[in-house]
N, C-alpha and C positions, 0 to 999 in steps of 0.2 A: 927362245926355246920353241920346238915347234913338235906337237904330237899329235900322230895319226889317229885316228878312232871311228869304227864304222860302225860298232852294236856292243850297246849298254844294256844291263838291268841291273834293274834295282839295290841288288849285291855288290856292284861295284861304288856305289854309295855308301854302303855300308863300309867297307873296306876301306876306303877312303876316311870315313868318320872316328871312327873308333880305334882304340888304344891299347885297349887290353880283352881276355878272350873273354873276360864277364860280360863287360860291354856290348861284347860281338854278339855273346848266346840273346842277352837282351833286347837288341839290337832288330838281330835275326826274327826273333817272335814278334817283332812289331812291322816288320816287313811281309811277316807270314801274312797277317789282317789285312794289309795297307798293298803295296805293290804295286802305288799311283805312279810312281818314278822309275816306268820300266819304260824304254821305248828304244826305236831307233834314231842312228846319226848317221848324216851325210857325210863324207870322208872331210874328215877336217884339216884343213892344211897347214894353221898357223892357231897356236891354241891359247898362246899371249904374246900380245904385242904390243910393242911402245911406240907412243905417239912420237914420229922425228921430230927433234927438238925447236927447230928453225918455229913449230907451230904454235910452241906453245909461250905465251905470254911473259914478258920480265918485266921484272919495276922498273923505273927510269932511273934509278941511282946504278942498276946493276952493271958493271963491265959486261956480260954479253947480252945487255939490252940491244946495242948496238945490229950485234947477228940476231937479232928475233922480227921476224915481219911479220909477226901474231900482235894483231890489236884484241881480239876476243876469240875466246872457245863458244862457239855457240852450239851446244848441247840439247837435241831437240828428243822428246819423249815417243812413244809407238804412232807413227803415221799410218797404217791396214790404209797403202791404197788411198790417200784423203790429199793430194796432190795442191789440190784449193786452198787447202788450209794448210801448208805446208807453206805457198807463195805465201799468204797472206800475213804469216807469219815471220818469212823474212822479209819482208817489207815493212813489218812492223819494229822489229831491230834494226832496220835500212844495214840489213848484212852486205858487205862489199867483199871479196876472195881478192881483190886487187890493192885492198889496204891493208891485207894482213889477214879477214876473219878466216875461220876456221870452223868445218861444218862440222857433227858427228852427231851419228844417230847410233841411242842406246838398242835396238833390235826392231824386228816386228814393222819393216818398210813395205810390207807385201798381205796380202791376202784384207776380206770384208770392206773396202774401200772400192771407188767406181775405176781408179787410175793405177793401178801399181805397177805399169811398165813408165807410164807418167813419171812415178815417183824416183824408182832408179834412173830414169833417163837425167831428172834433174842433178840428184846426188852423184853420179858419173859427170855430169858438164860443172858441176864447181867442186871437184875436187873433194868430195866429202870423204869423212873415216865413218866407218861402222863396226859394229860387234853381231853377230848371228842372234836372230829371234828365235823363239819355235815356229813359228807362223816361216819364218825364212827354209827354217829346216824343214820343214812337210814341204814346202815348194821343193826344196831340192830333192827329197824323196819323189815327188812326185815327179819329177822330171824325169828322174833318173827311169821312175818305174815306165815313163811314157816309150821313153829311147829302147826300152829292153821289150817290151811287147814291139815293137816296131822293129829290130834284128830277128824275133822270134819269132815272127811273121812270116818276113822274108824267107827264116831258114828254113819256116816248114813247105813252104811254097817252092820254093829250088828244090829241097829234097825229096819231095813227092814227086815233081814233075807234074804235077795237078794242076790244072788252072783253076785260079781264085772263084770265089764264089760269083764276084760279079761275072766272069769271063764262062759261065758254066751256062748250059743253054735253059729256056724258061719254059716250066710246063704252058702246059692248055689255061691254064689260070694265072699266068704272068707270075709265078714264084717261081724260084731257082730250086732246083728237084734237090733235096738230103741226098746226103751219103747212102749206098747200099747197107753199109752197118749202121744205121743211124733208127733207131726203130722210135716211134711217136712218145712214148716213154722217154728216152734220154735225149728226146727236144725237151721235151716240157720240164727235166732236171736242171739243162739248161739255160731254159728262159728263166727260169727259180733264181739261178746265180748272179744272172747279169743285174748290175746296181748301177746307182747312176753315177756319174763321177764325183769326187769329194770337191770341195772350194780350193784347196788345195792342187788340186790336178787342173780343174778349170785356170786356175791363175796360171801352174805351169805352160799353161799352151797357149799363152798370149805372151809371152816372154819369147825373147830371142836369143842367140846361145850366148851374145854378148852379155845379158842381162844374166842368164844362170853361172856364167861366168866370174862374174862380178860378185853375185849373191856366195858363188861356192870359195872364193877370196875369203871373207872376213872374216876377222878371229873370232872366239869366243869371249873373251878379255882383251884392253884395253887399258892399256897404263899411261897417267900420266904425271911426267916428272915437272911437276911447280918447284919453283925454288921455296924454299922454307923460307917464310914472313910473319912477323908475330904479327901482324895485322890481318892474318887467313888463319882460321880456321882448318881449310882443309886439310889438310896433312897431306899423306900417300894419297893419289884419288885412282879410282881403278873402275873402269865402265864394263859393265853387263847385263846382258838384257834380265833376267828374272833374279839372282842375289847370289851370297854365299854363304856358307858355314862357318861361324866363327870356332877360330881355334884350329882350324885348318890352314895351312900356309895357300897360297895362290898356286901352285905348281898340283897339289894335289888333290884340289876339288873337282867334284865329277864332274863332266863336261856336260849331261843331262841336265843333271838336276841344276847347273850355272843359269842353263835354258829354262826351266819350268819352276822352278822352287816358291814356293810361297808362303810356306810357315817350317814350324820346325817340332819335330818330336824330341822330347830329351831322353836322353838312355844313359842314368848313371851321368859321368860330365862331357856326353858326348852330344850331340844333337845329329838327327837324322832329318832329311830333307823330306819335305812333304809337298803334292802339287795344290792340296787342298789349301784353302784361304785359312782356317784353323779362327781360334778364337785370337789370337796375335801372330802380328806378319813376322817372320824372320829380322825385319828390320829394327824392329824394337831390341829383340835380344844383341844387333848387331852394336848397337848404340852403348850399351849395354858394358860391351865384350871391350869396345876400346876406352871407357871410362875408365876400365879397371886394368890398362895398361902398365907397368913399370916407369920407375924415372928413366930416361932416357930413350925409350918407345914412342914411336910415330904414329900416331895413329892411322889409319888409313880410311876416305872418305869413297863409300860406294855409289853410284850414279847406278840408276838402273830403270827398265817400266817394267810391262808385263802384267804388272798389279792394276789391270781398272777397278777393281772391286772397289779398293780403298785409296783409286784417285791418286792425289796428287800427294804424296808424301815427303813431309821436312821433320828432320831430326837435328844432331849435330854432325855424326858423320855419314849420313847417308841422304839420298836424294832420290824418290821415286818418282819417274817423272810423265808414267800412265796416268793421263785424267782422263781420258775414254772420248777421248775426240769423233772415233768413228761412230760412236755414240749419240750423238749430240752437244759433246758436252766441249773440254775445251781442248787445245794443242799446244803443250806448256814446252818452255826450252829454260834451262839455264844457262846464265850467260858467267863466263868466268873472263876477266877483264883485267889489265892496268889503266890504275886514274893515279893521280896526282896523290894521294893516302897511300898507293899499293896495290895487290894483288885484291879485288874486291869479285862478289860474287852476288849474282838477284836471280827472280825468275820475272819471266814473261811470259802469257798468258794472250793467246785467238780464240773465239768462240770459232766452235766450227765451219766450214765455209762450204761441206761437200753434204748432200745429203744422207743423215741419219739411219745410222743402218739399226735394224730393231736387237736388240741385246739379248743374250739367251740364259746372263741373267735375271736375278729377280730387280723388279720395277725399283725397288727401293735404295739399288747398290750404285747407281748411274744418276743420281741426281748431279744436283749445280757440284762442278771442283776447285768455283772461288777461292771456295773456302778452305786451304789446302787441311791436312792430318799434321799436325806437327807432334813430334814422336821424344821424348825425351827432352831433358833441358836444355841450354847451351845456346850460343847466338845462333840464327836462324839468318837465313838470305831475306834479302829487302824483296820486294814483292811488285812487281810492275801492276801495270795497268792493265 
């Protein structure tokens, strides 16, 4: 399925969550206070998409083991630009694309890191999947916004017939003389405006259009179809960078809040998406929601990062796999595999390898992510080194 979407607010969250018009009024009044989940989107071009099957993993008993040249999924958490610790880290898997592995990165390959044309250059030369960050999406805004002051430039310069400011002749003091209508007043309003550029716009302009390219490719979601083994766990598994709303189908979660979510309001049996950390992550409720599934319901396992607050997160059907690498701290992957048992699943774990960028949270939220958050009961992934 594939749908377009260029500007979200917060409403359409709502609208998405809720069921009934009680819900919506209540709903509504908690969006009135809140209205952290408003923002824009870069034109999306494919909004779930499934992994081609060739990638992904079968037991060895299976008849189309045979057609699978997937030895492992190797599922790597928010790299911001950390290129270093990106190799470091497939070398530590000793990942191979020529024996079958399979790269994918849950969002957030760009921005606070020293390399993030580094980083897409790598993920474009082995063939990796991705799903869209926020951090991706501000780069693509900002792109976008680069290229349009740069048409709007040129248009006003043709259509003046003016020559540019540089081309304009220099007083007695080496500056380029103002406009006749330009009175010392609305310079100085001016100069008030001018900001410097966002991190987001900087990273834009070290990208090349192959790179924004690339970046404006990826879905939002990411599905992928394992075969059912009673020796996994997983169930349904479905990759996106920041979570979902349970109780909402995949088709009609809002395409922001997939990007930014990190806790959840409840309104009545609805839940509203919040960007704020909240006192419990969405993912606990999520854990939650598919315990209390029906006989015959599959549950479905979320991969996701975006959350460094609360690091490295295991549950039973979810996987957060932010531990704040760009941080200092570590650059977790899950690896989903066939061994000789079946379909099995661990994580792995680099300390960082690229230098430390300072956090803008508080000191306390970025410590060690050894030690993951495990969220609910239920078997949990074995745990690398």
């Amino acid at each position: 399925m594939v749908r377009i979407f260029t500007f979200l607010s917060f409403s359409s969250s709502i609208r998405f969550c809720l069921t009934n018009s009680a819900q919506h009024i209540m709903a509504m009044q908690l969006a009135k206070g809140s209205g952290k989940l408003s923002g824009k989107l870069s034109p999306v071009k494919t909004f779930i998409a499934d992994l081609p099957k060739h990638f992904i993993p079968q037991p060895y008993c299976s008849p189309s083991a045979a057609g699978s040249t997937a030895k492992r999924l190797v599922i790597v958490g928010d790299v911001h630009g950390a290129r270093k610790s990106l190799e470091t880290l497939l070398e530590k898997v000793e990942f191979e694309r020529a024996k079958g592995d399979h790269l994918i990165f849950v969002g957030d390959l760009v921005n606070k890191g020293p390399d993030t044309p580094g980083v897409i250059d790598l993920a474009i030369k082995l063939g990796a999947s991705a799903v869209r960050g926020n951090h991706d999406n501000a780069v693509l805004l900002a792109a976008s916004a680069i290229e349009a002051a740069k048409v709007e430039s040129l248009t006003v310069e043709v259509a003046s017939g003016e020559p540019s400011l540089s081309e304009k002749p220099d007083n007695d003091e080496g500056h380029a003389e103002p406009s006749e209508d330009q009175d010392s007043e609305k310079r100085k309003e001016n100069a008030l405006e001018v900001k410097p550029p966002s991190t987001s716009a900087i990273t834009a302009a070290t990208l090349s259009s192959h790179h924004i390219d690339w970046l404006a490719s990826l879905p939002l979601m990411l599905r992928i179809g394992l075969p059912p083994r009673p020796e996994s766990s997983l169930g349904n598994v479905v990759i996106v960078h920041a979570g979902l709303v349970p109780g909402i189908s995949l088709e009609q979660q809002d395409p922001y809040a997939i990007m930014h979510l990190r806790s959840l309001i409840q309104s009545g049996d609805a839940f509203v998406p919040e960007e704020a950390a909240g006192e419990e992550g969405w993912a606990a409720e999520w854990d939650r929601s598919q315990e209390k599934l029906g006989e015959g319901e599959t549950p479905t396992t979320v991969i996701f990062g975006h959350d460094a607050k609360r690091r490295l997160q295991l549950g039973k059907y979810i996987f957060g796999l932010d531990s704040a690498c760009v941080y200092g701290n570590q650059l977790s992957a899950l690896i989903i595999e066939t061994t000789a048992t079946g379909i099995q699943h661990r994580i792995v774990q680099v300390q960082c390898a690229d230098p430390a960028v300072t956090p803008k949270m508080k000191k306390d939220t970025v410590g060690d992510s050894s030690q993951a958050k495990t969220l609910g009961a239920g078997d949990k992934p074995k745990t690398g080194e």
